[in-house]
TISEZA-208956 format. One record per residue: x, y, z of N, C-alpha, C in turn. Coordinates in steps of 0.2 Angstrom, whole numbers, plus 5000, padded with zeros to 4 digits. Example, Ala and Ser with C-alpha at 12.3 -4.5 7.8 and 13.67 -1.06 7.14 Angstrom:
% residues 2
506649725039506249785039506649845039/506449895035506849955036506450005039/
This chain:
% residues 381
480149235198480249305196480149315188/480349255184480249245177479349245176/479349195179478349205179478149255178/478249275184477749335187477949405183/478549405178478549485172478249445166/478349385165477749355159477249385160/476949365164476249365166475949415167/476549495167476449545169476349575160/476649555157476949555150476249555146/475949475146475549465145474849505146/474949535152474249555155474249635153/474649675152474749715147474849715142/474749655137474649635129473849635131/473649605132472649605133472549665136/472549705139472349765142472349805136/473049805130473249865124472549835121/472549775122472049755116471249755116/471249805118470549835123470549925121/471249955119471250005115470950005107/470750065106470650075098471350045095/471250045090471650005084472150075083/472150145082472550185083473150195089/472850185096473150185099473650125102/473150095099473350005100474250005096/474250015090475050035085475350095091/475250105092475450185094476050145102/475750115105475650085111476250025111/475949985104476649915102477049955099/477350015095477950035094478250095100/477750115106478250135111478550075113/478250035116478549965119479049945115/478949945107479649905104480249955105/479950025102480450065106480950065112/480750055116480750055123481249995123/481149935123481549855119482149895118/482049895111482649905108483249985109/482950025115483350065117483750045124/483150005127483649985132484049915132/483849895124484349835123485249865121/485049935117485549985115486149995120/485650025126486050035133486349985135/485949945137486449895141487049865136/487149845129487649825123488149895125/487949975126488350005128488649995134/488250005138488749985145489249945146/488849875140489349825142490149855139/490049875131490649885128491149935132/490649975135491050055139491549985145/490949945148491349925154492049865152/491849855146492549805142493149845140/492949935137493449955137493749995140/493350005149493849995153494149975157/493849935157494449855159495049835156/495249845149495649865142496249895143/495849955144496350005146496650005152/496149975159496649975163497149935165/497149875159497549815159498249855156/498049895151498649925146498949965151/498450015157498750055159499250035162/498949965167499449935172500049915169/500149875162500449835160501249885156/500849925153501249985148502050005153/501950025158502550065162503249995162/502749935165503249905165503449875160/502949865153503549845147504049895144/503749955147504250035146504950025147/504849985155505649985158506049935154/505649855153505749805151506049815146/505749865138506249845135506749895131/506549955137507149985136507749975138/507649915145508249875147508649855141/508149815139508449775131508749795126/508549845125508549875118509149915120/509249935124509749975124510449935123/510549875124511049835124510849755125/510749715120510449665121510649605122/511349605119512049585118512049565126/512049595130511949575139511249535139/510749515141510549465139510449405135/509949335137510249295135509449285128/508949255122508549235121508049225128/508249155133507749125137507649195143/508249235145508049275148507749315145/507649355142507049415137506549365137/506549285135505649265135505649265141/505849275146505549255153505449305156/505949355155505549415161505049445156/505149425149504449455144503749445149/503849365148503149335150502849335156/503349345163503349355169502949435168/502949475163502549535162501849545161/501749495156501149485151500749435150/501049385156500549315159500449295155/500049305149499649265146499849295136/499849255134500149275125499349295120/499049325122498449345121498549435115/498249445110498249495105498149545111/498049575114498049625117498749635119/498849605124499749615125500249605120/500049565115500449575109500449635107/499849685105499549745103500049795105/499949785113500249835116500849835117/501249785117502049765118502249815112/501949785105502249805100502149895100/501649915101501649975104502050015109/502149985113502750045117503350015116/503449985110504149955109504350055104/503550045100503450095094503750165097/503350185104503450245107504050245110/504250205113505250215113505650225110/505350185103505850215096506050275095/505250305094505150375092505450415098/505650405104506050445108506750415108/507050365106507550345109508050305100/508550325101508850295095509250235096/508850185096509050125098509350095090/509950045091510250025085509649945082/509649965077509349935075509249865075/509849835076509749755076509549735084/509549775089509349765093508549755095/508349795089507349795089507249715086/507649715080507449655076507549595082/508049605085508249535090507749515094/507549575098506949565102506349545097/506149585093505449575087505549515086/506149455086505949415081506149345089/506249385094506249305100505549305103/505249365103504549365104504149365101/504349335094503949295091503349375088/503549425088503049475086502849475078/503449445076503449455068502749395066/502949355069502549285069501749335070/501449355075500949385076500349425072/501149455068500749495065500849485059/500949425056500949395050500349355049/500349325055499449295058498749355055/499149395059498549455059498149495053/498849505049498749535044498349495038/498149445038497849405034497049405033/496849445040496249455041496049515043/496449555042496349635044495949685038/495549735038495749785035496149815031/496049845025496349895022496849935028/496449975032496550015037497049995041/496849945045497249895051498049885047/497749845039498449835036499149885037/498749945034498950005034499850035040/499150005045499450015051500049985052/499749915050500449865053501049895049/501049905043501549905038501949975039/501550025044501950085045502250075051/502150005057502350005062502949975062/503049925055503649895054504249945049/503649975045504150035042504550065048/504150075054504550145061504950095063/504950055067505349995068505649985064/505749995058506349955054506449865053/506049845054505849765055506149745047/506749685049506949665042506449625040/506649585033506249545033506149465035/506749445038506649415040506249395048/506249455049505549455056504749455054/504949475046504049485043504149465038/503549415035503549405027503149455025/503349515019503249565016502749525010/503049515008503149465000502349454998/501849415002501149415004500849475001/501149545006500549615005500849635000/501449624995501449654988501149624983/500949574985500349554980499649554980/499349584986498649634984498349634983/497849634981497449664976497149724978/497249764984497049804985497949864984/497649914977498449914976498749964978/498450004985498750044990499250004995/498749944998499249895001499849864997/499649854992500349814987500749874987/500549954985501250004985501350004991/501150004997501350035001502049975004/501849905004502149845005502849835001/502749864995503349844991503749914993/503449964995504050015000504549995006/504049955008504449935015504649885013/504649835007505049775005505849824999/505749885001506249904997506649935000/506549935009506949955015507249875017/507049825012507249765017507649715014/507749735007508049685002508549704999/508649794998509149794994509049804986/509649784983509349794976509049764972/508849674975508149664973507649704972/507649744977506949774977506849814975/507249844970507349904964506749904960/506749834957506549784952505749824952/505549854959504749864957504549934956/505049964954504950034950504650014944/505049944940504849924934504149914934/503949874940503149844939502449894941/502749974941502450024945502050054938/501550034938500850064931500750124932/500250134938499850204940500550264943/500150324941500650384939500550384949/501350414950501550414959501350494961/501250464967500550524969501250584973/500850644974501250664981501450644986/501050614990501350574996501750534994/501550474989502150424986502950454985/502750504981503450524982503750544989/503550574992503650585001503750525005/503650455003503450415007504250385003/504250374995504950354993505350374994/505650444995506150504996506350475003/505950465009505950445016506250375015/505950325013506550255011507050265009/507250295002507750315002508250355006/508050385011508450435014508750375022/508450335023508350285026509050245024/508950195019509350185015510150205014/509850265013510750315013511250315020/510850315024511050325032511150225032/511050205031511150145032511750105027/512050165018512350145018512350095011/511550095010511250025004510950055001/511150124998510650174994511150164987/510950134983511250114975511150174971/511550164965511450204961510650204955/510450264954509650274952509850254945/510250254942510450274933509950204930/510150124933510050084929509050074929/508850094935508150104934507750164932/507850204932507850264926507950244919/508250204915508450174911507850104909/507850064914507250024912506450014913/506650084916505750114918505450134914/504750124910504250174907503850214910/503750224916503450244919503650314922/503350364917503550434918503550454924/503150474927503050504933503650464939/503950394939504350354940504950394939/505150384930505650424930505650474933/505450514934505350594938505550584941/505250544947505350534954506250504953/506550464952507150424952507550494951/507250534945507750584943508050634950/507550654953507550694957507850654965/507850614964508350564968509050574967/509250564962509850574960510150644961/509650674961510150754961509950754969/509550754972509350754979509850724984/510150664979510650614984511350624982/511250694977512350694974512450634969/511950604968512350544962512650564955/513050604954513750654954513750594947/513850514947514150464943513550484936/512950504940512450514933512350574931/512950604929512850664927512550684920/512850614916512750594910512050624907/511750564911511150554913510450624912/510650674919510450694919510450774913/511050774910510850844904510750794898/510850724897510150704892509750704893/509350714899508650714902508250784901/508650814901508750894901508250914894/508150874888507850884884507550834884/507150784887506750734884505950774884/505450754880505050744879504350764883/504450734889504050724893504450794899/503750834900504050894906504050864912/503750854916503850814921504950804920/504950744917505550734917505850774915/505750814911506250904909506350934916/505750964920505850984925506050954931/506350904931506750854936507450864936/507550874928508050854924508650924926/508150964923508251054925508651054933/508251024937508051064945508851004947/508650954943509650924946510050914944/510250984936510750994936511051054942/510551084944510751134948511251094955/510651054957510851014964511650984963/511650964956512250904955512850964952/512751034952513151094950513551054944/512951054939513451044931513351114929/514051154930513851214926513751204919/514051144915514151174910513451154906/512951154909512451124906512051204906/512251264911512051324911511951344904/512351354900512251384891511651354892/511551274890510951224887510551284888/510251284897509851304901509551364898/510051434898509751494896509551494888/510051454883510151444877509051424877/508651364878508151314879507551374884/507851424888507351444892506851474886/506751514883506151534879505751504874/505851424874505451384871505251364875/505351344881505051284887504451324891/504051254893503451284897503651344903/503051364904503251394912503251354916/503451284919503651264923504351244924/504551234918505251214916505651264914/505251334913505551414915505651424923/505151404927505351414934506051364937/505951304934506451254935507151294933/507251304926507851334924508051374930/507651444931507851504937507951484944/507551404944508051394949508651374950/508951344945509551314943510151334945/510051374940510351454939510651484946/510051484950510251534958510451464961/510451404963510951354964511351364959/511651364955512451354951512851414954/512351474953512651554956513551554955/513551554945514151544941514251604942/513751654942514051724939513751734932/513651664927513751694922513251704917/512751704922511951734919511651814919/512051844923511751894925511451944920/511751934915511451984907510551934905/510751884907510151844905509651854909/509751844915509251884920508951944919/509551984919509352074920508752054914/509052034906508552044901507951984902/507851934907507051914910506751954914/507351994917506752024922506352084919/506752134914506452174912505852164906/506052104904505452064895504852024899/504952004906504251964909503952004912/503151974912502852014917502452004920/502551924921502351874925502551874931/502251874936502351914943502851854946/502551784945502951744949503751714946/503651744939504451744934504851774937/504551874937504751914941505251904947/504851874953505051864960505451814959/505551754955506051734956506551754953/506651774947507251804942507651844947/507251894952507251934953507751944961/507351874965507751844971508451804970/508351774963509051754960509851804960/509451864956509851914956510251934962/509651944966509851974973510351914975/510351864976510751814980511451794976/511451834969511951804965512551824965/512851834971513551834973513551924974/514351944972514352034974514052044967/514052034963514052064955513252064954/512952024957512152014955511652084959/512152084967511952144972511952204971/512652214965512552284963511952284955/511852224952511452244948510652244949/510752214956509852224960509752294960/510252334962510252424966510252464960/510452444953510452474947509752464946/509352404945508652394943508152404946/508352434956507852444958508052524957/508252564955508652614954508052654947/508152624943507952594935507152604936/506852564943506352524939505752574942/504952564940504452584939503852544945/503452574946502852524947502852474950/502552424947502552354949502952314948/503852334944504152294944504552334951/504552394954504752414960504752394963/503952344965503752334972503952264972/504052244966504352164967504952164968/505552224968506152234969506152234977/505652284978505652274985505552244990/504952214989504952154989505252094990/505652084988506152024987506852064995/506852114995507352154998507252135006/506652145007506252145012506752075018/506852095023507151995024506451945028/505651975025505151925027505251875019/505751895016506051845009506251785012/506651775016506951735017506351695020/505951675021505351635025504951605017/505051615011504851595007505251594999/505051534995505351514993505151514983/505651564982505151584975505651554968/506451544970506851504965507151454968/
């Protein structure tokens, strides 16, 4: 059969070579054409047919490690180690990266539906050797893959004794390193503090999202320390920022100190951190500072103060509002002065109905405005 397509091969190479030299090329690049599309095909076929073979392994296999370890998790303390590795393996026959893959995966999915207590994932994570796996894995993976794992141990909650962390905060890739030294600061405690200090590049929006959620983690578990001593040995502006607004975020009430020193530093970012938690952490008496510093300060740390102000909601700005609201004419100063007023107990409500009363034009329409209750769906102090 071999022969006889040789020779068929062949005999159509000497036949082309009997065309013009134009048609001749024309002829060996539909043929190579031809090759190389039907070599394309069949490489596709095969991966189509691999990855549905894959999937219908995970299909089959998924339901019942569903059951398996929601049995477990749910109370684990009722089985024994040798039992979870047996009915584990009795599941997944063989200790192969896919079943790995996929265990760890619908362990992820019953998380996110079910609130299992945490030592029970570790227990299980760390007798099926998962931690071990993907300690292995990561060594060789992608930016990307890396990504993954670190947000799966992040969801899971995986101590570090299930995972050595330690590895991906040295990096050199330095979104892996940041992202590694977050989850090594859901694992350690107050060691972990320590890398606020080693943090150079300015922390992005998401970073802050990403460390606000650790810490908030932390607090519900009870190991959320106080921010003063790393605010203190940080140079990293944008750091501070972040730490400061953690404090007022989280009530740390013990650095209040702290916070109306900060109230004047240098750097706005940390002004306006500083501003937005004394409100949270209700130091009225920092109110004077506040309206006393408002006409010297950027427009940022103008809008920080007026929101201060309507968290404090002392009563005892209202002359200083009335006289922002009618000396600005900056629409977004305006609306907020303006929404503060409104919200500022009985005494503010009657001086809202004086100044919409009072007022003209476009400070009218911002009175009304605010009156509207499509206000409450947005957020202007």
């Amino acid at each position: 059969m071999i022969n006889e397509f040789w020779e068929f091969i062949v005999g159509v190479y000497y036949m082309a070579e009997t065309f013009p030299l134009e048609i001749f090329i024309a002829f060996l690049l539909v043929i190579n054409n031809f090759i190389i599309f039907t070599f394309l095909l069949m490489l596709l076929g095969f991966l189509l047919l691999r990855s549905n073979l894959l999937n219908n392994k995970i299909r089959n296999v998924s339901p019942k490690l569903e059951v398996f370890f929601d049995k477990v998790l749910r109370d684990s303390n009722k089985y024994s180690d040798d039992f979870i590795v047996r009915e584990y393996h009795e599941l997944i026959k063989k200790r192969t990266s896919l079943n790995y893959k996929t265990s760890i995966e619908v362990m992820l999915k019953l998380k996110e539906k079910h609130n299992y207590v945490e030592e029970n994932i570790n227990r299980i994570f760390s007798v099926l050797s998962f931690g071990k796996f993907l300690n292995k894995k990561t060594s060789g993976l992608s930016p990307r893959q890396t990504y993954k794992v670190i947000n799966i141990l992040k969801e899971l909650e995986i101590s570090s004794e299930n995972f050595n962390i330690l590895p991906l905060t040295e990096s050199k890739n330095k979104e892996i390193s940041k992202r590694a030294k977050l989850l090594y600061l859901l694992f350690n405690g107050e060691k972990s503090y320590d890398f606020f200090s080693a943090i150079e590049d300015e922390i992005t929006q998401w970073d802050l999202i990403e460390l606000m959620r650790s810490f908030e983690k932390l607090k519900e578990k009870g190991e959320l320390l106080s921010l003063h001593t790393w605010v203190l040995n940080c140079s990293n502006k944008s750091v501070i920022s972040f730490l400061i607004k953690g404090i007022g975020y989280f009530n740390q009430v013990e650095n209040s100190g702290l916070i109306i020193e900060k109230i004047t530093d240098e750097n706005e970012d940390i002004r306006v951190a500083a501003i937005e938690a004394s409100g949270e952490l209700m130091l009225r008496e920092v109110e004077y500072i506040l309206r006393r510093r408002y006409k010297s300060e950027t427009f940022q740390c103008q809008k920080a103060i007026i929101k201060s102000i309507k968290k404090l909601n002392s009563g005892d700005s209202l002359n200083f509002l009335e006289e922002l609201f009618n000396e600005t004419h900056e629409n977004e100063i305006e609306t907020s002065v303006i929404n503060t007023i409104y919200s500022y107990n009985g005494e503010g409500r009657n001086l809202f109905k004086k100044l919409k009363k009072d007022a003209k034009d476009s400070k009218l329409s911002v009175l009304k405005h605010v009156e509207t209750p499509l206000i409450k769906f947005k957020e202007y102090a």
